[in-house]
C-alpha positions in Angstrom: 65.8 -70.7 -11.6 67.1 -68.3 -13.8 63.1 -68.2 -15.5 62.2 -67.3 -11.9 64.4 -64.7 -11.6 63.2 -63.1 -15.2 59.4 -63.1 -14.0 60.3 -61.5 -10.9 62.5 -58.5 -12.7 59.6 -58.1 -15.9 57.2 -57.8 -12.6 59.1 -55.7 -10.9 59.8 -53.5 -13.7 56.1 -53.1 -14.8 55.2 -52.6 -11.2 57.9 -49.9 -11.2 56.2 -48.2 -14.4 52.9 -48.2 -13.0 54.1 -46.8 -9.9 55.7 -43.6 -11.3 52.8 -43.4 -14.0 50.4 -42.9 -10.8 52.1 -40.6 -9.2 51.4 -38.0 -12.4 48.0 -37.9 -12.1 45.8 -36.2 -9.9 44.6 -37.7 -7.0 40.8 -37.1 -6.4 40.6 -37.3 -2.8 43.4 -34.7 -2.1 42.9 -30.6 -2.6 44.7 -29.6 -5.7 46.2 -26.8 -4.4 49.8 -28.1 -4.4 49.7 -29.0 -8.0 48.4 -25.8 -9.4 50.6 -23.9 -7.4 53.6 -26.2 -8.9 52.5 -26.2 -12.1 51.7 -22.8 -12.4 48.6 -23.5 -14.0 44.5 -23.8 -13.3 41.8 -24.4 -16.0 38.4 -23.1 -15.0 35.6 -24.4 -17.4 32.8 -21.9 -19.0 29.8 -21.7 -21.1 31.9 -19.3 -23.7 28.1 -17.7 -24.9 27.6 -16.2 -21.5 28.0 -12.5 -22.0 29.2 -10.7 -20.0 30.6 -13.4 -18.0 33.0 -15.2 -19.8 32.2 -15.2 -23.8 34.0 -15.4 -27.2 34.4 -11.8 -29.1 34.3 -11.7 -32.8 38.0 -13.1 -32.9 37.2 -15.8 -30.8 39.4 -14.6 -27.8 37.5 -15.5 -24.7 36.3 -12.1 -22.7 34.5 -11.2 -19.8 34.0 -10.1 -16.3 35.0 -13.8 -14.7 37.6 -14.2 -17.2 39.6 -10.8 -16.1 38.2 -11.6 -12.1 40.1 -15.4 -12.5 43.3 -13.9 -14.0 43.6 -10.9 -11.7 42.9 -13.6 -8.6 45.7 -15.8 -9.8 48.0 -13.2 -11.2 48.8 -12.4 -7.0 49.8 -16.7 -7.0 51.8 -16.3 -10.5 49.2 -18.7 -11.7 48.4 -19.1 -15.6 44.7 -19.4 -16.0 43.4 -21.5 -19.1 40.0 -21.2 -19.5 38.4 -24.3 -21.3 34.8 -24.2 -22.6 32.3 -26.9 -21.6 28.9 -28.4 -22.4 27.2 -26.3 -19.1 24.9 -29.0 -18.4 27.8 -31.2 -17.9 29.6 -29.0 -15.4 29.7 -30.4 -12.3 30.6 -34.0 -13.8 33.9 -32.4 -15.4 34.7 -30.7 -12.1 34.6 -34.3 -10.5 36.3 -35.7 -13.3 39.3 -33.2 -13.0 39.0 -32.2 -16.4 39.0 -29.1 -14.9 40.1 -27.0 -11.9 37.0 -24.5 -11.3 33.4 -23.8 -12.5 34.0 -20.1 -12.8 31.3 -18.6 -15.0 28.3 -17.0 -13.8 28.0 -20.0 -11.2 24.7 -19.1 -9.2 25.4 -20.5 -5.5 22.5 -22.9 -4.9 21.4 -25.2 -1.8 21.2 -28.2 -4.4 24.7 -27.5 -6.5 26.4 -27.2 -2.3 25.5 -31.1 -2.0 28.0 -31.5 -5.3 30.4 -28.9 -4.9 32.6 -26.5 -2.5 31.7 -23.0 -3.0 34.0 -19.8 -2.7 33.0 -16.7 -0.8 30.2 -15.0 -3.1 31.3 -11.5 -5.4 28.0 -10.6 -7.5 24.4 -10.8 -6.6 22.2 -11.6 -9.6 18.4 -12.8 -10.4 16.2 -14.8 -13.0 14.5 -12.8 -15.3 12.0 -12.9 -18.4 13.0 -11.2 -21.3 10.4 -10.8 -24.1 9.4 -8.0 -26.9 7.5 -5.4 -25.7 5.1 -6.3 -28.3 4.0 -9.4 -26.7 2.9 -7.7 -23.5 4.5 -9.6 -21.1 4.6 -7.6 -17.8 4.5 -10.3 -15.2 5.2 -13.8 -15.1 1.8 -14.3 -15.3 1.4 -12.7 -18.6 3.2 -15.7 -19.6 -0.1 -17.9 -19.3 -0.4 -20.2 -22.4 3.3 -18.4 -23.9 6.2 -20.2 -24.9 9.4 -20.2 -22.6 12.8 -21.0 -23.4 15.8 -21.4 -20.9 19.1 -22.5 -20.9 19.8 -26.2 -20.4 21.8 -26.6 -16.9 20.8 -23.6 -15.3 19.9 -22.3 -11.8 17.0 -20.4 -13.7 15.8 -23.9 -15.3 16.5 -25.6 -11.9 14.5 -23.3 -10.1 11.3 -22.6 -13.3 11.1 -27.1 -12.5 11.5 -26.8 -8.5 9.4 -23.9 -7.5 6.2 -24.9 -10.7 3.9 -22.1 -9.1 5.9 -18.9 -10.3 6.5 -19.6 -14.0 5.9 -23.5 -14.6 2.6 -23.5 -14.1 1.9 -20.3 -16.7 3.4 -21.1 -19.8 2.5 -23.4 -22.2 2.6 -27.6 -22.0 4.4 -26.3 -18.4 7.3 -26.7 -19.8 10.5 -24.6 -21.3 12.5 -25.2 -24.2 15.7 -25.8 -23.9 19.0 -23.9 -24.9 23.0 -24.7 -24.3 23.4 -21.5 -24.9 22.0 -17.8 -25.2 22.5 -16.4 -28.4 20.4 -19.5 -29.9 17.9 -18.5 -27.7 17.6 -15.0 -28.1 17.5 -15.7 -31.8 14.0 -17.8 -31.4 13.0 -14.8 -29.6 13.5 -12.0 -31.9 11.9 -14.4 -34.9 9.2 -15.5 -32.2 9.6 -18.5 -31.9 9.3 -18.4 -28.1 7.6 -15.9 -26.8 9.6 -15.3 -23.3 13.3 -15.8 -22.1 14.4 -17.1 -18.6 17.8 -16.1 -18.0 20.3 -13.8 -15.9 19.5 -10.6 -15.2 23.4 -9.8 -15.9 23.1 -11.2 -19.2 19.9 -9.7 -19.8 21.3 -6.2 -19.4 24.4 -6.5 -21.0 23.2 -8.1 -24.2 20.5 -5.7 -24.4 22.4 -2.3 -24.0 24.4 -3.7 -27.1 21.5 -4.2 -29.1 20.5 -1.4 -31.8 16.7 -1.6 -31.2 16.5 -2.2 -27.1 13.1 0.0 -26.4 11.7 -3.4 -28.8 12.5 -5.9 -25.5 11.3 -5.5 -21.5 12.6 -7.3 -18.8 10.3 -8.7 -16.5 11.1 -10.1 -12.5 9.4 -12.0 -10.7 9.5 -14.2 -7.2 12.3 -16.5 -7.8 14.9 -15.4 -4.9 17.7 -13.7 -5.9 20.9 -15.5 -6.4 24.8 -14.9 -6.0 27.5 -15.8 -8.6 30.8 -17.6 -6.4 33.7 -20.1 -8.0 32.6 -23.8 -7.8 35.3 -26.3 -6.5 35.3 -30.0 -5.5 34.6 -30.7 -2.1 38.4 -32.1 -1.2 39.6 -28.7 -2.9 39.6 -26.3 0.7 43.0 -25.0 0.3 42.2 -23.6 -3.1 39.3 -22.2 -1.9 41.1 -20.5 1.1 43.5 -18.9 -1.8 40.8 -17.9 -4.0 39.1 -15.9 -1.2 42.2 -14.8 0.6 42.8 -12.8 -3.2 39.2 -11.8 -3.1 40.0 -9.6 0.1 42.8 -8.1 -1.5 41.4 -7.5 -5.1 38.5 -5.6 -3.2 41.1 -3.6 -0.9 43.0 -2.8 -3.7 40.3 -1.3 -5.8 40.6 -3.9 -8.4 37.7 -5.6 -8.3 35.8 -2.5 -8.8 37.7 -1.3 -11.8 36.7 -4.3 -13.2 33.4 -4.3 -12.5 33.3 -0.6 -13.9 35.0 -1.9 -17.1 31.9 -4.0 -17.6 29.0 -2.7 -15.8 29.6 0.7 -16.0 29.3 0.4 -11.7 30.6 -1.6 -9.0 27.5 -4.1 -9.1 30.5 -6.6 -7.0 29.4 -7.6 -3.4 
């Protein structure tokens, strides 16, 4: 009897332990709201190369247009925001995984990414464009017949060079791109020519460009992929969130502050 008894308290117990282990985590199926808003805290994950968007400065602080846009959205909540770098080809996975709370980074709004994840109310339009030196004479995407083309591994520009093959694909050599997690690797292989062409932001493209010494040695080049718009990825379950991240929107843009940021890195409001 009294070995009965012990079973049923050890079970108990460890039932008990589980119990009140669960209820820390997150749950997947409910909007996060609640929790960020009583923890005081959100992470957003980032490619930390992407300049201007969110990027690491010479001391390794993480910078940017998004980074200052996700702090001044959740400074009117009394929200902390950590921003936590991750592999950009892995992005949507780590939303769904909650290792993070947001993709806020540059995040072009596509038909294919809204199957996977909830989208805020757009703030910047943007487009894909080939970067090359002016030496190479590169003036259309066509002038990229037989060229070599890098990209960045997880984009919308890669996404949309492999769905829509007759605007770039088809041109450049092998009809296919080499891939980049990030930027500044790329831009390397271009300046030593080792690729001849770069498909990437137009955003980046101009920033990183006006900060380089010799800028009449590069031309940017469009061509017909449709332009896109930057917005805040969430997970699907995550509405309420979304509801609070565009309610601030509205106000940042009443107030004036989302232009003063914009100005602080553009030069302009380029914000929708």
């Amino acid at each position: 009897m009294k070995k009965k008894k012990y079973l049923l308290i050890l079970v108990t117990s460890l039932l008990t332990i589980l119990l009140l282990a669960g209820c820390g985590r997150k749950k997947t199926n409910e909007d996060q709201w609640s929790r960020i808003n009583s923890e005081k805290k959100v992470i957003v994950g980032l490619d930390d190369s992407f300049v201007p968007m969110g990027f690491q400065d010479k001391s390794g602080e993480i910078i940017g247009f998004d980074v200052d846009l996700a702090r001044a959205v959740f400074d009117l909540y009394d929200i902390e925001v950590d921003f936590q770098p991750i592999d950009w080809s892995m992005k949507e996975n780590e939303l769904q995984n909650q290792t993070i709370d947001l993709i806020w980074n540059g995040y072009s709004k596509t038909a294919e990414r809204e199957e996977k994840v909830l989208f805020s109310d757009e703030y910047m339009e943007n487009e894909q464009v080939v970067v090359s030196l002016k030496k190479n004479n590169i003036a259309s995407f066509a002038d990229m017949k037989g060229k070599i083309l890098g990209a960045q591994n997880g984009s919308s520009g890669y996404n949309s060079f492999e769905e829509q093959p007759a605007i770039l694909k088809d041109f450049v050599k092998d009809q296919s791109a080499i891939l980049y997690d990030g930027f500044n690797e790329a831009f390397m292989d271009l300046k030593s020519g080792r690729i001849d062409g770069l498909l990437i932001d137009r955003v980046y493209a101009n920033y990183y460009l006006s900060h380089e010494d010799n800028l009449a040695d590069y031309s940017i080049v469009s061509g017909a992929f449709e332009s896109e718009a930057f917005a805040v990825g969430l997970r699907k379950t995550d509405k309420e969130l979304a509801e609070k991240i565009n309610s601030a929107f509205k106000e940042l843009r009443k107030s004036g502050k989302l232009a003063e940021i914009s100005k602080e890195w553009f030069g302009e409001d380029v914000t929708k």
